[in-house]
N, C-alpha and C positions, 0 to 999 in steps of 0.2 A: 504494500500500500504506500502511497505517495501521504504523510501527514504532514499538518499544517501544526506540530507539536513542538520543541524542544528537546534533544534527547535526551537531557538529561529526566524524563520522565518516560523511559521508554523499557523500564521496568518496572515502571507502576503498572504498564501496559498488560507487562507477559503475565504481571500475577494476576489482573485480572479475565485475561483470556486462560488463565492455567495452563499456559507452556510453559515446558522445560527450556528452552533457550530462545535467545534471542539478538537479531544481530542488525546492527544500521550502516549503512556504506559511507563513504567518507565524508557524503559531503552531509550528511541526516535525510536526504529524499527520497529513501526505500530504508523499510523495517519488514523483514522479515521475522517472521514467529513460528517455532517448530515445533510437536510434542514431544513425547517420551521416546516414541520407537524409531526417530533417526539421531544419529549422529554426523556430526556437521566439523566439517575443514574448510578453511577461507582458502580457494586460490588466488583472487582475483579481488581486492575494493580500490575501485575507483570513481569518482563524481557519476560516472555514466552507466555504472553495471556494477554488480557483483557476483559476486560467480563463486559455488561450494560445492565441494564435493559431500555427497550426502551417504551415509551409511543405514538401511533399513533393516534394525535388528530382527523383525521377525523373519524375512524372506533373507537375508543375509546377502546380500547384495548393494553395491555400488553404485550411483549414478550419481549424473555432474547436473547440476541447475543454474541458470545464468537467471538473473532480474534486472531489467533494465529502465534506466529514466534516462530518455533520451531526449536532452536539454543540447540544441544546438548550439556551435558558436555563436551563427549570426540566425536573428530574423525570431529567436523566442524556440520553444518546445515544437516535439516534434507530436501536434497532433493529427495525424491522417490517419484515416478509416481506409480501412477494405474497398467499399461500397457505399453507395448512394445510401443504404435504408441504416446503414451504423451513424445516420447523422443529420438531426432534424433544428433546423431554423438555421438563423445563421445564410453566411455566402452559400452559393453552390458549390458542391463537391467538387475537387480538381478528377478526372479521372485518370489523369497523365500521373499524379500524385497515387492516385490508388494503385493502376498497373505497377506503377514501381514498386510498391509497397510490397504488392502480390508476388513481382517477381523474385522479391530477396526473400520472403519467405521458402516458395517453391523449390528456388535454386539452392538454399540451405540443405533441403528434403525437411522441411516442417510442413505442421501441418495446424490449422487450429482445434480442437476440439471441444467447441462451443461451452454453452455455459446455461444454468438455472439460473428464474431472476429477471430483474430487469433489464430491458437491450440496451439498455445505455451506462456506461462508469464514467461520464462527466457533465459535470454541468454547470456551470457561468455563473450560479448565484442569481439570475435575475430572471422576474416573472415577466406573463405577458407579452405581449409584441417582440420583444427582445431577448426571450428567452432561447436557449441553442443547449441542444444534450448533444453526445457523441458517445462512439464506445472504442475509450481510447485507451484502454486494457484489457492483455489479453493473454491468454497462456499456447505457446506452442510447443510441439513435440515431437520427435522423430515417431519412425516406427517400430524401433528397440524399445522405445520406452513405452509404448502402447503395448505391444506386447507384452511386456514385464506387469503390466497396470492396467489391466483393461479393463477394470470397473472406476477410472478415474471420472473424477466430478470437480466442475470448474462452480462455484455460487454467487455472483455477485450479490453480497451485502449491502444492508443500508448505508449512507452517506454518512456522518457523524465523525467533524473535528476535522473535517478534507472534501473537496470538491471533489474527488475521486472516490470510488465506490471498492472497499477494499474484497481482493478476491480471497475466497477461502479453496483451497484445493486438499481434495481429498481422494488417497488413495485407498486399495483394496476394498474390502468389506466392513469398513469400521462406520459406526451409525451413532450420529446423537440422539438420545434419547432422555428423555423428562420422568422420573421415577417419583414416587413418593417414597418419606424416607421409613426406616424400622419406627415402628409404635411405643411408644410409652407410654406408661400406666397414669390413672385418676387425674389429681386436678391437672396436671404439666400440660399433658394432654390436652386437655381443653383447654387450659389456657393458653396453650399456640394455634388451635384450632381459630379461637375469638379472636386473638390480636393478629395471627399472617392471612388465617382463611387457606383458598389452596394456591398457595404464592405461586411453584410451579404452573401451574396451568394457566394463572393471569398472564404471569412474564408469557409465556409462548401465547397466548393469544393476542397480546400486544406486540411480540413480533409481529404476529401475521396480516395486523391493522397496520402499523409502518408499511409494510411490504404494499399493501393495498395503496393507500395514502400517496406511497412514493409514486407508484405506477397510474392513477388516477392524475397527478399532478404533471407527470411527464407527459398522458394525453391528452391536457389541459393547464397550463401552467398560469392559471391565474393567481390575482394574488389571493381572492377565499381559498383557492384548493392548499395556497402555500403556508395559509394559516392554519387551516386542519391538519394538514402533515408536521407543521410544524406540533400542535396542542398533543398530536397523538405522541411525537417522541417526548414530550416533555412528562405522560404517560408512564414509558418506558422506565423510565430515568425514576419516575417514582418507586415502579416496584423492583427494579435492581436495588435503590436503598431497602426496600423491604425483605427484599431476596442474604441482603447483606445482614442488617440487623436478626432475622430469623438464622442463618449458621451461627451468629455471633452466641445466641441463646443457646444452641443445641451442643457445642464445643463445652460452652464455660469460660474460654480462654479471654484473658485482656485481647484486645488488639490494639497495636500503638503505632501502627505504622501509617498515619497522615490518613485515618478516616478510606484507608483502598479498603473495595471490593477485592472478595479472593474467597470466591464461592468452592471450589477447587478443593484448595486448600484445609476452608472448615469441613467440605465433607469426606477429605480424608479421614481429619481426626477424627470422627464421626464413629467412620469404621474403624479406625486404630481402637480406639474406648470399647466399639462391641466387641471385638475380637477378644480385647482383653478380658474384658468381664464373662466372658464364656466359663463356664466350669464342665472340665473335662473327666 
């Protein structure tokens, strides 16, 4: 993802996405975030790419991933589309710009493999008459690497903290899923019943309102649809603090670390405590 953040808060980040590492290129204009099951080598930081060799401990295999922000010398960022339909408002598409585009892909042997989500990962910041999306992020792949991964998934994310719509990519069989947690006995019980409710299932159906919001907005970008999208993240943002204060309960633990989320993390301990209390 391209952030609009500082890096020295780019580990507030990972704790609360719950990755294991995390890494920013030299100049801070890509943040990559990894989980548990690769292991990661820098080849390559430089302002315009970064480039890691990745290690995928369950398959036990190799592969190299390059990320690029490609910021020209002259004339600004390099944003060109594919295609006419990657890019609504705004000038008209160069297509002399696109065939090139096309061509350096091909002649690489990459390839795109689409994406979930909304068709556009940018957008201008402005409603209205003057409003311009593009989809100026994208993931490409050989066909080794399809092969090795052919259940791969590209998602574009909601917008939040960046004009650019950060990608999530996921390989193999691995699935998010919204659980409810082990039960505890009389009042405790009730009493996170009354004060969270079922916090999981808010938070994800407040994702799926963003998701809506954003996409109603982009084939419409007035200012009422900007202020719905906007009320609905603001939403969001609520029951993540409630998402946070409910682990905070269920731990025991202080947290001192600048009021971060790191949902992750409390329901490690979660299970660390059951495990323990088990009698065997």
């Amino acid at each position: 993802m391209e952030p609009f953040q500082n890096c020295r808060h780019i580990q507030k980040y990972k704790r609360r996405l719950g990755m294991e590492e995390v890494i920013a290129n030299s100049n801070g204009k890509i943040w990559v975030f990894i989980d548990v099951a690769v292991q990661m080598e820098i080849l390559m930081n430089t302002d315009q790419q970064l480039s890691l060799k990745l290690h995928h401990q369950d398959l036990g295999t190799d592969f190299i991933a390059t990320f690029v922000y490609a910021k020209c010398d002259a004339g600004g960022d390099f944003n060109v589309t594919l295609s006419e339909e990657e890019n609504l408002g705004g000038l008209s598409v160069s297509l002399n710009e696109c065939e090139d585009f096309a061509f350096c892909i091909n002649s690489s042997e990459l390839f795109d493999i689409g994406f979930k989500g909304s068709p556009f990962t940018w957008w201008n910041g402005i409603s209205a008459g003057d409003c311009i999306f593009k989809r100026l992020d994208r993931a490409v792949v050989n066909q080794q690497f399809q092969n090795l991964f052919s259940n791969i998934e590209v998602e574009h994310l909601s917008r939040t903290g960046s004009d650019h719509t950060p990608l999530l990519l996921t390989c193999g069989d691995g699935n998010v899923t919204f659980s409810r947690p082990f039960s505890v006995g009389g009042v405790l019980s009730q009493w996170i019943r009354d004060t969270f409710g079922d916090t999981f299932q808010q938070l994800a159906i407040r994702e799926e309102v963003v998701k809506i919001k954003e996409a109603l907005f982009e084939e419409e970008p007035s200012d009422v649809n900007r202020i719905v999208l906007q009320k609905a993240q603001a939403e969001i943002k609520q029951y993540l603090h409630i998402e946070e204060q409910y682990w905070k309960q269920r731990t025991g633990f202080s947290w001192y670390t600048e009021g971060d989320r790191n949902t992750a993390f409390f329901h490690n301990c979660v299970n660390g405590k059951k495990r323990n209390l088990m009698i065997k």
